[in-house]
Structure formats: structure tokens, C-alpha cells
N, C-alpha and C positions, 0 to 999 in steps of 0.2 A: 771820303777815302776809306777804304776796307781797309780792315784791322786785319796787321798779319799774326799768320797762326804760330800761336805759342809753341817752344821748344820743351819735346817731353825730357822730362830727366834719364829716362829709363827706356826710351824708343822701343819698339818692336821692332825686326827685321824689315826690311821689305821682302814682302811677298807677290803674289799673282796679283795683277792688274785690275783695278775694282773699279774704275774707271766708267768700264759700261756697264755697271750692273744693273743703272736704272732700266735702261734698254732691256737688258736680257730679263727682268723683272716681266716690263709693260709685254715683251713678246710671249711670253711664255704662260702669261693670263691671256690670252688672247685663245688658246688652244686647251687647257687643261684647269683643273680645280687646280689651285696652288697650294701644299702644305708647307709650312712656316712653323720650324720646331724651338725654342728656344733654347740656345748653348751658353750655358753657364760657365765654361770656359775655355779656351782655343781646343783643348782635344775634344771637346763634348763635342766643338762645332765640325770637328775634323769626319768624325764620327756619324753627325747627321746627313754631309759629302756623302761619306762611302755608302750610306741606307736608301740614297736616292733621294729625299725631300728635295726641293725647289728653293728653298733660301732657309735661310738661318738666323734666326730674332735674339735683338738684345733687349732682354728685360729689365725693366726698372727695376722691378721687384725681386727677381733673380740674381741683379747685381748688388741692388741693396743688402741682401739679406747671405749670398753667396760670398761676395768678397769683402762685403765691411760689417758682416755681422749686425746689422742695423735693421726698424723695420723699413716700411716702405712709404715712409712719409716724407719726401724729395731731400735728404740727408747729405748725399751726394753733389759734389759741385760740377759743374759743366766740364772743367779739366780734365776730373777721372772718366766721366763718360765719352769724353773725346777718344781720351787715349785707350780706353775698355771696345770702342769701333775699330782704333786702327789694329790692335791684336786680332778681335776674332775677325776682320778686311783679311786679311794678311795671313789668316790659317787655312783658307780655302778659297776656291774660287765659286762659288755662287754667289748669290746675292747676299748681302745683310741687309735686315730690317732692323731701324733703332727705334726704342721706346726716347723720344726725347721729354717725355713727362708735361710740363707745359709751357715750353720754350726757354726754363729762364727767363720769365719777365714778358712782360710787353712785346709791341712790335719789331723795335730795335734791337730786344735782346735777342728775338726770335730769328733775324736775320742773321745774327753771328751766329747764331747756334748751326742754323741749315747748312751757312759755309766754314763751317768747322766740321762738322759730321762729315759734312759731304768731300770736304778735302782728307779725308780720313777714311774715306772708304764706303760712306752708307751708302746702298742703292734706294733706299725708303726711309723717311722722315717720318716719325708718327709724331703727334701732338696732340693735346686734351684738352677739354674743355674747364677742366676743374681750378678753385680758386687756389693758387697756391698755397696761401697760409693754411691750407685746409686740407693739403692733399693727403691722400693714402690710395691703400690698393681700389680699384673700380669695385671691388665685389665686398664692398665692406659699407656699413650704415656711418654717416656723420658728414659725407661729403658734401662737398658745394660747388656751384658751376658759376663764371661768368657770365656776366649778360652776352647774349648771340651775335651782339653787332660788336662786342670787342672780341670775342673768339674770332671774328670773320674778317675783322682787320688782323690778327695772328697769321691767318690762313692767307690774305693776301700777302702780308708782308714774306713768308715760308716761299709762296711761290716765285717770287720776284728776286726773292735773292738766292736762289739754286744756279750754278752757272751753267749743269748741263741741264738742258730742256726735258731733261730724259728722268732724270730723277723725280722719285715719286716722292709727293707729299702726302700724308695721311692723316685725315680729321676725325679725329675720336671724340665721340659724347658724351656724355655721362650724367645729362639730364635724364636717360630715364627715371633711375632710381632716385631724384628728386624731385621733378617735375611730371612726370609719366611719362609715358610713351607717344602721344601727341606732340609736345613739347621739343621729345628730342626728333623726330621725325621734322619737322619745323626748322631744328637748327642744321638739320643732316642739307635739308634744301639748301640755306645760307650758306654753310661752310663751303659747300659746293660750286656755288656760284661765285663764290667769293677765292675758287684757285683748287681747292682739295683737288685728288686726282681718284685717293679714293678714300670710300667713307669707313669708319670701323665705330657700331654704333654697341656701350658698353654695356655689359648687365642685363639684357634682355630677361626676361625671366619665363618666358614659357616657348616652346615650339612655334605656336601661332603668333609668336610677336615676328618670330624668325622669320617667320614667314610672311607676314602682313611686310615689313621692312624690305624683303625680296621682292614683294609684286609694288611696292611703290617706288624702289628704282629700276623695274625690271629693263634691262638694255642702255640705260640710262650712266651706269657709273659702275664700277667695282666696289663688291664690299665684302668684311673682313669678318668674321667668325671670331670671335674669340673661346675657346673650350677650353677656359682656366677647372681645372680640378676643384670641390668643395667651394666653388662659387655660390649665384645665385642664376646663374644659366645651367639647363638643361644640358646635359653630355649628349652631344646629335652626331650620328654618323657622318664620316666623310662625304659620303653619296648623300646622303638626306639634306645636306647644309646644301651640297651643289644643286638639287632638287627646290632647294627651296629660297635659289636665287644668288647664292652667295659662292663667289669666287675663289676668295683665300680662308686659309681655316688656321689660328692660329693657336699655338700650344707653347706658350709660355713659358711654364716652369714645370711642365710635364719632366724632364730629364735631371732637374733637381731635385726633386722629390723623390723619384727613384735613387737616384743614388744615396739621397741622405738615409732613405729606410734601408738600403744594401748596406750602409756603412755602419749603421746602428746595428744590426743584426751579424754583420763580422765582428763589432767591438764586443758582442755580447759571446759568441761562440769563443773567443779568444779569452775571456773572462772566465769562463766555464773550464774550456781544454786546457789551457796554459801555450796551445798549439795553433798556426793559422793553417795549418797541415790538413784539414779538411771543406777547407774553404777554398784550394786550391782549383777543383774546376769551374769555383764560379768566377774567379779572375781571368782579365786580358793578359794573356802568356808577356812573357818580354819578347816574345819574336814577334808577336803581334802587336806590340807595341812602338816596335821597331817601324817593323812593316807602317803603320798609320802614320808615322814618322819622316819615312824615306827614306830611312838610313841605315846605311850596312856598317856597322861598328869596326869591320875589318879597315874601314878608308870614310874615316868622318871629313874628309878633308873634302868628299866630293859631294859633301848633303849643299842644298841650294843656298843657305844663306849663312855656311861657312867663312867665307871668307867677306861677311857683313857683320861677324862676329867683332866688338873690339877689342882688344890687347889690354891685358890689366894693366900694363904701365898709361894705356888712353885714357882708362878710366879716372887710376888715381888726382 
């Protein structure tokens, strides 16, 4: 019997129907390079909407470190990353891609995870290979990986309990950087056969690994880029990653970073001047903010999930 889904204390609206987004995911790799920007939170993701990217990623690491202050060593419980999908679901209409970290657990926990995400909005599942008591960010030394035939019961069990057929599951590995690159090539096969829809293989560390990983699934499976910043992978072109076999190209905490050095350097200017008065064009106007909003302030009554808003007497 499926476990039903927990009630959030604090709901997001409903928003645009995310429903199909595995679909419009799978279709849209079928024709283009897919970039995949991480939104660190409902405006950022509003924002990657209006720049034209093709989905929009939740980070482990971005959420860890963005909303709870914490690093990126699985801190977070399933609940908040449930309800962290259905907010940035529910701020736009592309796809999301969730970092689900390494299922929560085993098989069984893996399958409430996928039908909770997915009842929430994700159009893509990711999932790792790493030992949870062990976990941290992919591009950091100390990490550890399950053996390949229980990641691959992970990956079975991920695809089995997805209810629409559409939604994508994603197998991440992270033996290279403890096993080599042999190794994770090895488990990318497994995963694969074992339900992945597509492979996302971590830490690569040179061009020609990129590459070598592209001609061994060449037409074979999708696979995912990752161009984390101050990693231990190469920063490769857009074009050059599609060149060199790879479909999605993912930017994780790219838009956190930026704003944490913009906000570092406003508290510093405002320190200085005593004034935020010359900061002023590098801010989002309030009409622009509006604008990314919907909302005409003269009649908030007609923005879309006004009247999903509840009544502070509901609340108390």
C-alpha cells in the first residue's frame, strides 16, 4: 500500500501544471542541448523561465547551504526537499530537475522518495551513488560509493515506482573520484540497465574523460554535464560538451554564487556610503519585479493564486 503524501504546514499555491514535465523534458532532449540552471529559490527559478533555459534544478547543495545555512552533507530531511520541489513546481512552468541526494535510504525508501517528488512536481529524479553516512558535495575528496549492484537495485526500484512513465530518472556516480574512471564507466552500464533513463557521471576531471564517457554511450542514453564552478571538472563550453556527446549541461549553484558575491559587495558599498543610492542600477526595479510577478498592485485581487491565498482567521 503507497504511503500517502504528507500534509505541508506552509503549502505553496498551486501553480502551472507540472504534471507533464517529464514528457516535455524527454521531448525537448530529443532536439536540442538541454541547459539546466539551478534556482536557488522561486524568483531565481522565475527568472531562469524568462532567460529561456529548458528546466530548472534543485540543488542539494544550493538548498543546503541557501536555505538552511548548513554544508552539503545530506542535513536536510526528505520533507523539506519535498516541499522545496513543490514551490520552485509551482513558480514556472518548465521542468524541474531534483537533486534527490541518495534516496533516503535503500530501495524502499527510494520509492517514496520518487513518489513524493514526483507528486510534487519533479519532472527528473536524480540519485547517487554515494554512501550516505559519507555524503558531501561530488567535487570534494573523502567520499564513498555503494557497491553497483545495490545502486542498481536503487535505480530499479526509482523506476518502478514513478507513476507517470514519462518521468525521468537520473543515475549519478561518483565513483570516479574513488575508483577511477573505469570503474564508474562500469556502473554507468549497470545503472543503466538497471531503469536509469539518463546517466549524469560526477567529477570527471579532464576534457578527454568527457569525452571518452560520450563515445562510450554515443546514441545509447542521455547524459548530463555537470559545470559546478571551482570543482574538479574542467568549465567546457556549451557547444563543446554537445560536441562531445552530452545532452544536458547542468549549472547548479551557478546563480547562488552570483548573487552571494552581489550581496557581499552591496553590504560592503552600503558600509562605506552610509547610502544604497548608488547601487541602485544594479538592482531589479520594483516594476520589474512586479512584472516577474504578474501583478499589477492597482488589483492584486486578479494575480492567479489570489484567491488560494488563506484568511489569517484559516490560519490561526
Amino acid at each position: 500500500m503507497t504511503a500517502p503524501v504528507p500534509a505541508m504546514p506552509h503549502p505553496a499555491p498551486d501553480g502551472p501544471a507540472t504534471a507533464a514535465g517529464g514528457a516535455a523534458l524527454r521531448r525537448a532532449a530529443t532536439s536540442e542541448t538541454l541547459g539546466i540552471v539551478g534556482a536557488p529559490f522561486a524568483l531565481a527559478a522565475k527568472l531562469v523561465e524568462s532567460a529561456g533555459f529548458d528546466a530548472i534544478y534543485l540543488s542539494g547543495a544550493a538548498y543546503s547551504a541557501g536555505h538552511l545555512g548548513v554544508p552539503d552533507i545530506g542535513l536536510f530531511t526528505r520533507e523539506q526537499l519535498v516541499e522545496q520541489t513543490r514551490i520552485l513546481a509551482r513558480a514556472v512552468t518548465i521542468p524541474l530537475v531534483v537533486d534527490a541526494d541518495t534516496g533516503f535510504g535503500g530501495p524502499r525508501e527510494v520509492e517514496e522518495t520518487v513518489r513524493l517528488l514526483e507528486a510534487a512536481g519533479a519532472a527528473a529524479i536524480q540519485i547517487e551513488d554515494q554512501r550516505g553516512a559519507d555524503k558531501r558535495c561530488g567535487h570534494v575528496s573523502g567520499k564513498q560509493v555503494i557497491d553497483a549492484a545495490e545502486m542498481a537495485e536503487k535505480m530499479a526500484a526509482a523506476a518502478a515506482a514513478r507513476r507517470d512513465p514519462a518521468t525521468v530518472i537520473i543515475g549519478r556516480c561518483d565513483s570516479r573520484g574513488v575508483h577511477g574512471l573505469d570503474d564508474c564507466l562500469t556502473r554507468l552500464h549497470a545503472y543503466r540497465a538497471a531503469g536509469a533513463d539518463w546517466l549524469f557521471p560526477e567529477a570527471l576531471q579532464t576534457r578527454d574523460e568527457f569525452g571518452r564517457v560520450g563515445r562510450e554511450f554515443a546514441g545509447s542514453v542521455l547524459l548530463l554535464a555537470n559545470m559546478t564552478e571551482f570543482g574538479t571538472s574542467p568549465l567546457i563550453s556549451f557547444p563543446d560538451l554537445a560536441e562531445l556527446g552530452f545532452t544536458a549541461v547542468l549549472y547548479p549553484v551557478t546563480l547562488m554564487r552570483l548573487a552571494m558575491k552581489a550581496m557581499e559587495a552591496g553590504l560592503a558599498m552600503i558600509a562605506e556610503e552610509g547610502t544604497q543610492e548608488s547601487l541602485l542600477d544594479l538592482m531589479q526595479s520594483r516594476e520589474e519585479l512586479y512584472a516577474m510577478l504578474d501583478y499589477d498592485p492597482r488589483h492584486p485581487e486578479r494575480h492567479r493564486f489570489a484567491k488560494q491565498t488563506p484568511s489569517p482567521e484559516a490560519t490561526r
